[in-house]
N, C-alpha and C positions, 0 to 999 in steps of 0.2 A: 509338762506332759499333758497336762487337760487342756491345755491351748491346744497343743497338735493335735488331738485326739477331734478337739471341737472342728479344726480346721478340717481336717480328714471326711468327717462326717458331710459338714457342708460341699466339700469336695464330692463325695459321691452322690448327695444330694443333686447338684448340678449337672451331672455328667446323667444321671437316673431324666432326670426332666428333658435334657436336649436329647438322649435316646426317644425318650415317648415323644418327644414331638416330631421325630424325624420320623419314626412309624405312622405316626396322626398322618401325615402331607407323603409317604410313600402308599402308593396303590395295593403295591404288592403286599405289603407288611399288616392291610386290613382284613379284616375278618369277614371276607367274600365267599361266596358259592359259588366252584366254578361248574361247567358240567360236563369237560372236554368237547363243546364244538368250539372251533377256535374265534371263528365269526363275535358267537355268542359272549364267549369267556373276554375279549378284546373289548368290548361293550361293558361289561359287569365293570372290567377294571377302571374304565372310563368315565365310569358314572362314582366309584367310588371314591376317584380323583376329582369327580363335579356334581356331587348330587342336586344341585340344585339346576341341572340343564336338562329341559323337559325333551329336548328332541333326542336324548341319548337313550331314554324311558323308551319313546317312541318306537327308535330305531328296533329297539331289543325286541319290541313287542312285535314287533314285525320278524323278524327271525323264528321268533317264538311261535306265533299265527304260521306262517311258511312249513312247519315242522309240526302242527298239530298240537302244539303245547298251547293248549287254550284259555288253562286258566292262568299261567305265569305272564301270557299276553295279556289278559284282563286285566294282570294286576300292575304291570307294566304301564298302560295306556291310562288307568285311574289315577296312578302317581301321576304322568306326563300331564295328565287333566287337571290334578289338582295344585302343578305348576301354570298352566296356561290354560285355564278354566272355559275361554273361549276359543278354541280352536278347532274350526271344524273338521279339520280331516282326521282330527285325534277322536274325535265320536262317531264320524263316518264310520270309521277302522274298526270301532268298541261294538259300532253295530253287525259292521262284518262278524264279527267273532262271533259275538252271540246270537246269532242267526244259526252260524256252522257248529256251534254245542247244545244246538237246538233249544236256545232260551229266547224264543220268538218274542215273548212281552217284552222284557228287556232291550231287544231289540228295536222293539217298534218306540217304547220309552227313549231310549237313546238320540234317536232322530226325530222324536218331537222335542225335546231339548236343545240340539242341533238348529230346528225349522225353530224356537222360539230367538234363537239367538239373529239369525238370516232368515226371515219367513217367505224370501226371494229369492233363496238358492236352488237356482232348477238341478243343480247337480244330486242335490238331499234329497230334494219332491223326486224325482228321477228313481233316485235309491229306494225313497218311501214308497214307489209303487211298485217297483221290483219285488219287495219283501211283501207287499200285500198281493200280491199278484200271487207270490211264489203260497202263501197263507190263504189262498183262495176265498181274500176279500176282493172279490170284481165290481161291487160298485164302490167298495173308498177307493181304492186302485184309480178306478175312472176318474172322479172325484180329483185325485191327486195329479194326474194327469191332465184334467182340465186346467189346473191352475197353472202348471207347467204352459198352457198354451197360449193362457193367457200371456205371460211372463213373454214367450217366444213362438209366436205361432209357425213359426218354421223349423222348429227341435225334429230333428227326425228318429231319434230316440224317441221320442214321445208317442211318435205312430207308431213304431214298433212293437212299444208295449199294449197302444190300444189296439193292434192287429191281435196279439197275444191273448187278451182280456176276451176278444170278440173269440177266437179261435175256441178257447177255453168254453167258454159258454154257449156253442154250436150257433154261433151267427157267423156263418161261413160268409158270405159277400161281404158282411162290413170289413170283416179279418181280412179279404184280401184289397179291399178299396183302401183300408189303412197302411198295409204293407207295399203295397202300389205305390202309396201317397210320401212312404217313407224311402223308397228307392228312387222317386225320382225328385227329395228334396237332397238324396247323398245316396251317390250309386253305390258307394262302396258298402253298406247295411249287408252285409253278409247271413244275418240272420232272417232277414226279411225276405233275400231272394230264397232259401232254403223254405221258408216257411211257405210262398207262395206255391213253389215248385209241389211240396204236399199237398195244399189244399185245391190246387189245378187237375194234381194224380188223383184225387181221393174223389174230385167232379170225375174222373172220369176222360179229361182233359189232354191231349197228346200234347199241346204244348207246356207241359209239366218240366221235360226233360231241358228246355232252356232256361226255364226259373235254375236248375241245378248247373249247368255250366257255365250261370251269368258267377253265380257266387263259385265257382272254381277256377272262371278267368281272373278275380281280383284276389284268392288265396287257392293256387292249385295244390297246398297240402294241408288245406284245411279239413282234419277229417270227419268233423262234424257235416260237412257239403260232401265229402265222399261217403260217407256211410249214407246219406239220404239217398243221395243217388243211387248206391250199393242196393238199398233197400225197395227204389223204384223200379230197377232192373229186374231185381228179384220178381216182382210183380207180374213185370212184363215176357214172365219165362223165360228171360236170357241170365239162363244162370251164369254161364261164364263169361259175362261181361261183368257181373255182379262181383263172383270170384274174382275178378282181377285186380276189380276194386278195393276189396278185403285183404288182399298179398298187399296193395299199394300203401293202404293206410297201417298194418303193420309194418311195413318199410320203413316208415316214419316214426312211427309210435308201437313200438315192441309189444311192450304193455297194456297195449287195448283190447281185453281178455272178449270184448264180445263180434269184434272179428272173426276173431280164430272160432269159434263159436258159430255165428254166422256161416261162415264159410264150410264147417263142419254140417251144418243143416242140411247144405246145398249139396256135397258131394253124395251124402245118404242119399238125397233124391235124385244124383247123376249112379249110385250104386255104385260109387267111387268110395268103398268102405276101408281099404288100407290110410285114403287121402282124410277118409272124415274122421276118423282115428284118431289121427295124428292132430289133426285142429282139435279135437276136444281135449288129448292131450295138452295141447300150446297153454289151451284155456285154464286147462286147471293148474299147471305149471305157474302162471300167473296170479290166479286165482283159484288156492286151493279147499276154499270151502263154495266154488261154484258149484253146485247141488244139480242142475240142467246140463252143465255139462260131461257129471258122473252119469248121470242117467243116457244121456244119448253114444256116451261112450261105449255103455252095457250093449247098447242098441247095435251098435259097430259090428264088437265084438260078437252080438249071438247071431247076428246078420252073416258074418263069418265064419261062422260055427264053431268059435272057440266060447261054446258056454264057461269054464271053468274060470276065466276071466271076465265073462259078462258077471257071472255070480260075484264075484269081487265086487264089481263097480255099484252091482243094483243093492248088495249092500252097504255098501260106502253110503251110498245114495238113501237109506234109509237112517243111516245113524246121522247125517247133516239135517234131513225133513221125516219126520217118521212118521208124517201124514200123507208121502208123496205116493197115492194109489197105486200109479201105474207099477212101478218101481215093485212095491209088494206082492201085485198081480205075477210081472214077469217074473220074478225071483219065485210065486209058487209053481212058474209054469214051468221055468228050469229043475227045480226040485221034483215035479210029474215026470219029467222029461229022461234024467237021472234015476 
């Protein structure tokens, strides 16, 4: 009887061990966090099946950055780093992050890490002036740029950002001799023709409006080039060539609350007050703590003479800014008025 009893035990001793190790080697059966995106959750399992494979970290953390989860990307991309300690795109990315959760030191530490590993990668020096540019350090920015030219004195990224750097710092002719210099080492710099098209508008310059339709013959629903333009028209008092700009670029981009916003300015000053309404409406529908656009909405409505609706908005509009004057002015002038 104590034979069988010993056999038995060892019996389920063994069956106990080949269970746990069938859960150990299945994905599913580990103790994971999913978070229902499926993208996301398909990755976790993946990695739980391979922890030791740093692009799978990577991948995640990319999902994760895409979706605004910045710190589970952070912590993603340090695992993936602390697989493959050298890899530049994995601190490129780390620097992305921490730029966009506003940890600029971090950031800029990142990519001198990065540049200690390749102290010749123009794509990093590139990033490194981007992020000094964007930190309104103009002369490391330069600095960082020149070495880039060294490395390739034909990078036309490189002129663009010293267009930028000069722009930035009201040295209007260099800004545009740079952005010159970078459209015609790559016609396609999009940002460069928009940028020229400005600073030609802001001379005073009628050949502005070609700088703007050079970058919309190589992306015509780029709506960073149609909102410039939008904006240049606006200038040039043709409101509704401006407006049609604004209907186009939300055609494409529903989303782009300062269109509808835009276009709402415009019809105020066409006295098109049902139409400019309705755009600050769009706006706020998109964008519901748009505070400019509660305000001009009031504007609409007492334009119309439905005060009891302007009251509404000019108080909306004080509970989002409770500093915005004007908004308090109107609001006591309707309350006079009443």
């Amino acid at each position: 009887m104590k034979n069988i009893i010993i056999l038995l035990f060892y019996a389920f001793l063994c069956i106990g061990i080949i269970i746990a190790c069938g859960k150990k080697n299945d994905p599913s059966a580990t103790n994971i966090t999913l978070t229902g995106d499926p993208a996301i959750d398909d990755l976790t399992r993946k990695i739980a099946a391979n922890p030791n494979d740093p692009t799978l970290y990577a991948a995640r953390a990319g999902l994760f950055y895409e979706k605004d989860g910045f710190d589970e990307a952070i912590e993603d991309l340090k695992k993936a780093l602390a697989l493959d300690s050298t890899n530049l795109t994995y601190l490129n990315v780390l620097a992305d992050v921490y730029l966009d959760y506003y940890q600029s030191r971090l950031a800029i530490e990142t990519l001198e890490k990065a540049l200690a590993l390749n102290p010749n990668s123009t794509s990093t020096l590139l990033k490194m002036s981007e992020f000094q540019l964007i930190l309104k350090k103009h002369e490391d920015a330069m600095r960082t740029i020149d070495r880039v030219l060294r490395l390739d004195p034909q990078n036309a990224d490189a002129y663009v950002l010293f267009g930028m750097n000069f722009k930035e710092t009201g040295d209007t002719i260099r800004a545009i001799n740079s952005f010159q210099r970078a459209v015609e080492l790559d016609p396609d710099q999009i940002d460069a023709w928009i940028n020229l098209g400005q600073l030609h508008a802001a001379l005073g310059n009628r050949i502005a409006t070609r700088f703007f339709d050079n970058a919309l013959l190589i992306a015509p629903n780029n709506v960073e080039a149609l909102h410039a333009k939008a904006d240049y028209l606006q200038d040039q008092n043709d409101l509704p060539g401006a407006i049609a700009l604004y209907r186009q670029i939300v055609g494409i981009d529903p989303q782009y609350e300062e269109a509808y916003y835009n276009a709402g300015l415009l019809y105020l000053d066409l006295d098109s007050l049902q139409q400019a309404y309705r755009q600050f409406d769009l706006a706020i529908k998109v964008e519901p703590t748009f505070v400019q656009a509660y305000y001009f909405r009031a504007v609409a409505s007492e334009m119309a003479g439905n005060l009891s609706r302007a009251k509404v908005d000019y108080e909306q509009t004080l509970r989002l800014a409770p500093d915005y004057d004007k908004a308090r002015e109107a609001l006591a002038r309707l309350q006079d008025v009443q």
